[in-house]
C-alpha positions in Angstrom: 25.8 -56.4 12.8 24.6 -55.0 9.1 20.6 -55.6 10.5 21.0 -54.2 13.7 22.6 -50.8 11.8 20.0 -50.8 9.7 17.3 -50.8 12.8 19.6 -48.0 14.3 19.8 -45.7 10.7 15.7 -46.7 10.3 15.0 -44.6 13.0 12.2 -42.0 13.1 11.4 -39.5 16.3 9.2 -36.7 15.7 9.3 -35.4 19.6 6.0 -33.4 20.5 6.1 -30.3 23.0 8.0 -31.3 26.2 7.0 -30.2 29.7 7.7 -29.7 33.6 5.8 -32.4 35.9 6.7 -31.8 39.6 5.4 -34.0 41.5 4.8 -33.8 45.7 5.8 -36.3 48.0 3.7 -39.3 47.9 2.9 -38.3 44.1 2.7 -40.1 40.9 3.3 -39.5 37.1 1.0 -41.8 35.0 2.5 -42.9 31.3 -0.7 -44.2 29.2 -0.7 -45.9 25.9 -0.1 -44.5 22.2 3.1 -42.1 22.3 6.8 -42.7 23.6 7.4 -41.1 26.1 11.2 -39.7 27.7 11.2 -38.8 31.4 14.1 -37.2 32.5 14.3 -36.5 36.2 16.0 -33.3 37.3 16.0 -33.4 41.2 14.5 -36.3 43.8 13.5 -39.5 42.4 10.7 -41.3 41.0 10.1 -45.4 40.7 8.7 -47.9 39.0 7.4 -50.9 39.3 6.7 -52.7 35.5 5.5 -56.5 35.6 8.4 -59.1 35.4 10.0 -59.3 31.7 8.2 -55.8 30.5 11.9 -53.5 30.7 15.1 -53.5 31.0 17.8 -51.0 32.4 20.6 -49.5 30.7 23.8 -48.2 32.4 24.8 -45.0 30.7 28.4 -44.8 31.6 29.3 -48.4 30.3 26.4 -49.3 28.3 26.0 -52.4 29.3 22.2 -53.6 30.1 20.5 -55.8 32.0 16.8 -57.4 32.8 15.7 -56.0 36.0 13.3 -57.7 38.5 11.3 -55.2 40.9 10.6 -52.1 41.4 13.5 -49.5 39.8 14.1 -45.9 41.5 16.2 -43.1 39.0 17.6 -40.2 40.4 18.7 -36.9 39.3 20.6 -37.7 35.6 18.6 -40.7 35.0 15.7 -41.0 32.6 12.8 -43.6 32.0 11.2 -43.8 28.9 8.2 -45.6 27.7 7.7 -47.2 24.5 3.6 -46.5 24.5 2.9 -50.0 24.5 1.3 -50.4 27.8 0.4 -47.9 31.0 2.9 -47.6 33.9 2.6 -45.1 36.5 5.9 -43.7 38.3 5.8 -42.7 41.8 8.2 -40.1 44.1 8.4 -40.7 47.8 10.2 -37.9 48.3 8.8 -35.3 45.7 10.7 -35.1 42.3 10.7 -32.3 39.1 10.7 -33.5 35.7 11.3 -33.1 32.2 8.6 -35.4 30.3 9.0 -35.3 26.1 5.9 -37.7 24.1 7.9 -38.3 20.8 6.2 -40.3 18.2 8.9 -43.1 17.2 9.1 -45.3 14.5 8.3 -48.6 16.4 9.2 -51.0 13.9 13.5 -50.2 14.5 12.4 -50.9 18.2 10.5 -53.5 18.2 12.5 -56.3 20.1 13.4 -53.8 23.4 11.2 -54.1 25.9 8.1 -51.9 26.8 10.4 -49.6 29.2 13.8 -49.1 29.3 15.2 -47.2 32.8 18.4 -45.4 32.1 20.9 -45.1 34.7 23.5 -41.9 34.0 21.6 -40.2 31.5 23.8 -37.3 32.9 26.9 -39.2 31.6 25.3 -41.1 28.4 25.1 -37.5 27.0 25.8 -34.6 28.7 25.0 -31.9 25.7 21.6 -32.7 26.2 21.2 -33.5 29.9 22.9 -29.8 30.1 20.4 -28.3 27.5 17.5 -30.2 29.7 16.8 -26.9 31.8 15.4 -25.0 28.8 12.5 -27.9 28.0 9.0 -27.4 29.8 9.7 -23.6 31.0 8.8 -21.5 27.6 5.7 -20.1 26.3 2.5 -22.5 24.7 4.7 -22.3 21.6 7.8 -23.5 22.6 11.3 -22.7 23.1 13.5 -22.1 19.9 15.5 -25.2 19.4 13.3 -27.4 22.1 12.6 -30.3 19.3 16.5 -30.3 18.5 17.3 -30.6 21.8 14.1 -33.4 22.8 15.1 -35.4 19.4 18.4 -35.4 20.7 17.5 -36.4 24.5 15.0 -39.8 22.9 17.5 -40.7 20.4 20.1 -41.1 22.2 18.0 -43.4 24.5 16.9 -45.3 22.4 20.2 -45.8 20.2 21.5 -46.7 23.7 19.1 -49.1 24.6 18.8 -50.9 21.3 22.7 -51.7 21.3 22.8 -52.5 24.5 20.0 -55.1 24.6 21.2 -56.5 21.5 24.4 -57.2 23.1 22.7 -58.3 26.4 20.3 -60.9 24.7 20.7 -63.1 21.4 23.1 -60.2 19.7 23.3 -57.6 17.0 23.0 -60.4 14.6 19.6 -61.4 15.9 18.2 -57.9 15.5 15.7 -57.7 12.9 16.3 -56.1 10.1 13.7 -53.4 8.6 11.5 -55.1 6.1 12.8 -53.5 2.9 13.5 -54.3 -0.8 16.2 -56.7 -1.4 17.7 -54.5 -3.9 17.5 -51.4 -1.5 19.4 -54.1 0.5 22.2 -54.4 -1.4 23.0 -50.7 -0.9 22.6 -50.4 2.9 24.7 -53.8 3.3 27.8 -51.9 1.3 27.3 -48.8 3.2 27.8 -51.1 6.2 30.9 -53.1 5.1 32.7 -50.0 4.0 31.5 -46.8 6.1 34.6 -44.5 4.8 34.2 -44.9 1.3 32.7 -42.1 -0.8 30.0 -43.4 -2.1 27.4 -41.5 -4.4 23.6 -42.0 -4.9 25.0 -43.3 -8.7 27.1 -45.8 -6.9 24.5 -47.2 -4.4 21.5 -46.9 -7.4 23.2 -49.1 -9.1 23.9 -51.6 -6.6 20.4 -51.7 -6.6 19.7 -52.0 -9.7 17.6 -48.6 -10.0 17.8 -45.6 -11.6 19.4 -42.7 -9.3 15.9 -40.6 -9.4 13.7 -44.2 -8.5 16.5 -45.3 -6.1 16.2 -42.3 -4.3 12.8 -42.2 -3.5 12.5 -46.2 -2.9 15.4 -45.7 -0.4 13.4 -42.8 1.6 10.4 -45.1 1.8 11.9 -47.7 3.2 14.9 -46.3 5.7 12.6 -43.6 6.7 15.6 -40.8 5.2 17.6 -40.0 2.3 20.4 -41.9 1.6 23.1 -39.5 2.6 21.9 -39.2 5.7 21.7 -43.3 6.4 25.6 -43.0 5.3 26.2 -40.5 7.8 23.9 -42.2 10.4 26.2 -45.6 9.8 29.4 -43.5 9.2 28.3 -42.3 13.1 28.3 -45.4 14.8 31.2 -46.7 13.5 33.0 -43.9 14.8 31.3 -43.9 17.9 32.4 -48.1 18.2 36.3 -46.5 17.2 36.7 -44.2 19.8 35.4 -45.9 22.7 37.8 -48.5 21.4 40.5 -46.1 21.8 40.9 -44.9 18.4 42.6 -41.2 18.1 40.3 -38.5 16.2 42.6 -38.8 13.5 43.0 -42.7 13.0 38.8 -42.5 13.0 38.3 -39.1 10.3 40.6 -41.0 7.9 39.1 -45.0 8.0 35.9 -43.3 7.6 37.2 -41.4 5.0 36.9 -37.8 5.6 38.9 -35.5 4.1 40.2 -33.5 7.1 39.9 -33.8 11.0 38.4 -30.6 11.1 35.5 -31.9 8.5 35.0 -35.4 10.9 34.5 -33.3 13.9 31.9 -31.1 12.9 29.9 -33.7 11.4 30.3 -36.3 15.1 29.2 -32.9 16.6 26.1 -32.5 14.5 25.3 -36.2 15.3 25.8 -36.2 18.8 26.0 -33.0 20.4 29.9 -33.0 21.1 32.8 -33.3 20.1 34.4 -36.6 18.7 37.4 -35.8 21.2 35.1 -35.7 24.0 33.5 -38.9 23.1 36.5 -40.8 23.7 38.1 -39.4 26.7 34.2 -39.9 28.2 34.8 -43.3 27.5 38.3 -43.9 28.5 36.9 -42.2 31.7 36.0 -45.4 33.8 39.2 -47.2 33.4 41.1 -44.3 34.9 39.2 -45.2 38.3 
């Protein structure tokens, strides 16, 4: 579990300028090598067709994954994205528009999913952003005003999604690589994961590792890729994210993770993920209401 947090906290996106592709009946959307690349489809539908072992598909709703064999076809609310590592070209029968955002991504936290991951209920995964969607690809050469939030947010949460979910789905989050790091840096982001809610300092975790607070700081950045209040907010994240869709009330989550007030927890989950924590878990309590 600690190594595949770390892989999820490693994460890097730097999302580049995000565009409209609509594409005619009989037409096709070719991906080539080099960046990642999120394509979320707004209306008709697009498919597939990677060789056998080369992706995997992740059901937004539940989460779960699995390792396709075929062709795919998404529809309006799914997305496809593609690592970069080899070409694919996606096809529409029927004529589709989308949303397509290159990002450049820090490969080495998502190393073990495959080359392309098909994402079933994007809509439902995260609805901030599928919502937001609209404003991407229709501005001026320059962009939109708060277009890289919102395309950071759309390949994160892909990718976050897909990484759990094929952990889960193949040898588990204990076979996820960790990041290659410094095995005192180690000590620091193993704490952080054994006990999210405590208040720890950048004094506390240097000297777990042995540094001093100034060296620590700027050894830590280097190797997770961010400062070291933002990997404990990054792991304080997904821990609440596993409580309430365990069924753990907003409450029982702000105070294991040891914020001082409800009120403090949910504006943080909402800077993380786009809503609120409340939302979170009645989205996933949704299914077994059915």
């Amino acid at each position: 579990m600690i190594a595949l947090e770390q892989a999820l906290a490693s994460l890097e996106i730097r999302p580049r300028m995000a565009h409209r592709a609509d594409l005619a009946p009989g037409g096709s959307l070719p991906l080539g090598t080099g960046d990642a690349t999120l394509v979320y489809v707004r209306s008709g539908e697009i498919t597939g067709d990677p060789a056998s072992g080369t992706s995997c598909t992740v059901v937004g709703p539940s989460g779960d994954a699995a390792t396709p064999t075929g062709a795919r076809t998404l529809l309006a609310g799914d997305a496809f994205l593609s690592l970069g590592c080899r070409p694919i070209s996606l096809t529409s029968q029927s004529g589709a528009e989308l949303t397509v955002v290159p990002a450049d991504v820090s490969l080495a936290a998502v190393t073990p999913l495959p080359p392309f991951v098909f994402v079933d209920g994007f809509v439902e995964l995260e609805p901030a952003a599928a919502a937001l969607v609209s404003h991407l690809g229709t501005g001026t050469a320059s962009g939109r005003s708060g277009d890289a939030v919102i395309c950071q947010m759309m390949v994160k949460t892909v990718l976050l999604s897909a990484i759990r979910a094929w952990a889960a789905h193949t040898a588990g989050a204990s076979a996820w690589p960790a990041p290659a790091v410094d095995p005192f840096l180690s000590r620091a982001a193993e704490a952080v994961a054994a006990d999210p809610g405590r208040d720890w300092t950048i004094d506390q975790l240097a000297s777990l590792s042995a540094m001093s607070r100034t060296v620590f700081a700027a050894r830590f950045r280097r190797a997770y890729g961010r400062s070291p209040a933002s990997y404990v907010t990054e792991i304080r994240m997904q821990h609440a994210k596993d409580m309430l869709e365990s069924g753990a009330s907003v409450s029982e989550t702000s105070r294991t993770l040891g914020y001082g007030s409800d009120e403090g927890f949910s504006r943080a989950f909402r800077r993380h993920t786009g809503m609120p924590p409340s939302l979170w878990r009645a989205r996933a309590a949704a299914p077994s209401m059915h």
